[in-house]
Wavefront OBJ file of the C-alpha trace (Angstrom):
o trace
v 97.083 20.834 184.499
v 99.124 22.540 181.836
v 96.176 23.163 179.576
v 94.522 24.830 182.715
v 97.178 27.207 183.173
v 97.479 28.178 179.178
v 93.580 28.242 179.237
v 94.079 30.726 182.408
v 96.847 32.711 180.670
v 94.665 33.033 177.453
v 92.247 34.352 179.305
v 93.921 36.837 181.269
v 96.090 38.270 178.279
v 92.202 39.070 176.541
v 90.876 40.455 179.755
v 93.766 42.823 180.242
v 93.593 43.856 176.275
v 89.736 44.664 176.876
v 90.712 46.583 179.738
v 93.668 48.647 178.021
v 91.418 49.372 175.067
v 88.740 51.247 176.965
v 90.225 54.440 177.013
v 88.676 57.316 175.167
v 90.559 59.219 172.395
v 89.893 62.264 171.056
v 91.170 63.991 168.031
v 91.592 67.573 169.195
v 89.723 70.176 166.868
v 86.846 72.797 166.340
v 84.094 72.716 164.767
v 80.816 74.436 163.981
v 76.930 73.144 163.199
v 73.948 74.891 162.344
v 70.731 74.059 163.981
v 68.981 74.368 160.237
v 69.494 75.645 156.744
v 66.750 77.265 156.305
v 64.323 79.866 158.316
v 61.727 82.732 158.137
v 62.201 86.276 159.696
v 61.447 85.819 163.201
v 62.882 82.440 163.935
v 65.640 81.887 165.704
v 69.091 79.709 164.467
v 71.443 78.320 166.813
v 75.043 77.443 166.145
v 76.788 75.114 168.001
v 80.572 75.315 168.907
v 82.788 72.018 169.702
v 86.144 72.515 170.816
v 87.569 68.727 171.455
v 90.827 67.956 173.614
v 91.954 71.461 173.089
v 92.067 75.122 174.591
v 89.656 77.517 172.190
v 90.061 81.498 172.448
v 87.024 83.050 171.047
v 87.796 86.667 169.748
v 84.411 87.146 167.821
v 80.759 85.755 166.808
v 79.016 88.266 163.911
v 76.645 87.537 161.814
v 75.457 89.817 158.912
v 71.878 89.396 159.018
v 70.786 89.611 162.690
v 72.654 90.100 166.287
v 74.370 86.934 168.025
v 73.976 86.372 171.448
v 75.436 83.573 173.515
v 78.983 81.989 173.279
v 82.056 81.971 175.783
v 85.881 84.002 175.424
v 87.628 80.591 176.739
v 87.259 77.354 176.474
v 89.126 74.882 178.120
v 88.545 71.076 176.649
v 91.244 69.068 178.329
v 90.275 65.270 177.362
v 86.717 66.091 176.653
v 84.152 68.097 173.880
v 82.215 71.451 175.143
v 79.749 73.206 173.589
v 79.340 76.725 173.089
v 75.794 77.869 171.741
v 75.104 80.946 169.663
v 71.676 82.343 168.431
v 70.981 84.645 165.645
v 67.424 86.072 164.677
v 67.622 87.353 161.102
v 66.369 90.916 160.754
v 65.902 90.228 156.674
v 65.214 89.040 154.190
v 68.107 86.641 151.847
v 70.872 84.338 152.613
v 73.083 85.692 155.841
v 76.758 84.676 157.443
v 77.114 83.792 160.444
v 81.410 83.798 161.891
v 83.422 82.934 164.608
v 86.888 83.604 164.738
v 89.502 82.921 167.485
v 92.375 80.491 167.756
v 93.095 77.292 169.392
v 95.413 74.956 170.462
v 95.679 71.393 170.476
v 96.546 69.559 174.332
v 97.624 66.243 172.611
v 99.321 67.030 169.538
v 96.696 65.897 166.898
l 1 2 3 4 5 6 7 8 9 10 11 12 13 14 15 16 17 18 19 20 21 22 23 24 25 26 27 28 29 30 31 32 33 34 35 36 37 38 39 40 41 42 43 44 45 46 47 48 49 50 51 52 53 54 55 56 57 58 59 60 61 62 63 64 65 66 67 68 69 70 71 72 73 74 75 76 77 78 79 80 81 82 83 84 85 86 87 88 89 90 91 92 93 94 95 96 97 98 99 100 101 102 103 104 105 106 107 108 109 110
């Protein structure tokens, strides 16, 4: 009977670790990704914004080659990543910038 109860025990000490380790963490942080590297007059790029476990401002998108459409002023990532998309169509010919600037703040501390 006793080896019942430590087999039971065992048991339900792993279940309840499983169940305590299922929680998502995120490290809180922006960052920004280009859809390529490399494209003709004409085509179209997209950037993609992700603001993680944090509250983004967005003051700005420019680019020096092309207009920028798209994006979002706030963004509000409590516990979770959003995305923010911005397209730019170059309007020449040579390598071309692409910025956004803002500020942001961190909800858990990371």
């Amino acid at each position: 009977m006793k080896r019942f109860y430590k087999l039971l025990l065992c048991l339900f000490i792993l279940f309840g670790t499983l169940v305590i380790n299922t929680s998502k963490t995120f490290a809180a942080g922006v960052s920004l990704s280009a859809s390529s590297t490399s494209i003709t007059i004409g085509q179209t790029i997209t950037f993609t914004l992700s603001v993680t476990d944090c509250y983004a401002l967005i003051n700005s998108a420019s680019s020096n080659n092309g207009s920028v459409s798209g994006g979002s002023g706030d963004i509000d990532a409590l516990g979770e990543t959003k995305y923010v998309t911005y397209k730019v169509t170059p309007t020449s010919v040579g390598s071309g910038s692409f910025t956004v600037s803002g500020v942001y703040s961190a909800y858990t501390g990371s």
